[in-house]
C-alpha positions in Angstrom: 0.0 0.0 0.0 1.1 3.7 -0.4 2.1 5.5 1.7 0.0 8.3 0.5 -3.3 6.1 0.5 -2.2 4.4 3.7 -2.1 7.8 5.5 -5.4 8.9 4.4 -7.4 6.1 5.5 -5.7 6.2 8.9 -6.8 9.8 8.7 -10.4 9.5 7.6 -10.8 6.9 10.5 -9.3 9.3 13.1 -11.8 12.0 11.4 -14.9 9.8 12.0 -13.4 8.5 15.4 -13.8 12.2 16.3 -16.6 12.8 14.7 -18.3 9.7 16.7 -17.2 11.1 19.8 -18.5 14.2 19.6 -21.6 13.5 18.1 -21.9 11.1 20.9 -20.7 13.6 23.7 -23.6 16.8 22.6 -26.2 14.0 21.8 -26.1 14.6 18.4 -27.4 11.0 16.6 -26.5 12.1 12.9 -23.0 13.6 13.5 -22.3 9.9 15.7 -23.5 8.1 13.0 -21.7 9.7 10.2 -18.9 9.6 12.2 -19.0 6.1 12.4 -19.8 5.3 8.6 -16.6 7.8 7.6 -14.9 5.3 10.1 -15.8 2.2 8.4 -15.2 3.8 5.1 -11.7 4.1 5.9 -11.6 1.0 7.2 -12.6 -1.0 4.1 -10.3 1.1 2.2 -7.6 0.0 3.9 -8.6 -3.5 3.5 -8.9 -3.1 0.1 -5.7 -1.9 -0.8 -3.9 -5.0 1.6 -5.4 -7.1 -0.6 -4.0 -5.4 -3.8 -0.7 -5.3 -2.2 -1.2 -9.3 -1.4 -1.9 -10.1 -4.7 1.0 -7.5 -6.3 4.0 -9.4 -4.4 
């Protein structure tokens, strides 16, 4: 993986990790839950480009 995609997926799940939190800590149900869907997003992302680098080397 790049170092370049690598680093924004670890940043778009510390964005939603923050988002989550927040949303969670005024009561705010829709910022929480996009929070957590931008955190998953990242997530799968990252997956996804293990798995390219699995099948590269």
């Amino acid at each position: 993986m790049g170092i370049g995609k690598k680093s924004k997926n670890i940043s778009k799940i510390a964005e939603g990790k923050t988002k989550e939190s927040v949303g969670r800590a005024v009561g705010n149900e829709s910022l929480e839950g996009k929070g957590r869907a931008q955190k998953m997003k990242g997530k799968v992302k990252q997956v996804v480009e293990k798995g390219k680098d699995a099948f590269r080397h």
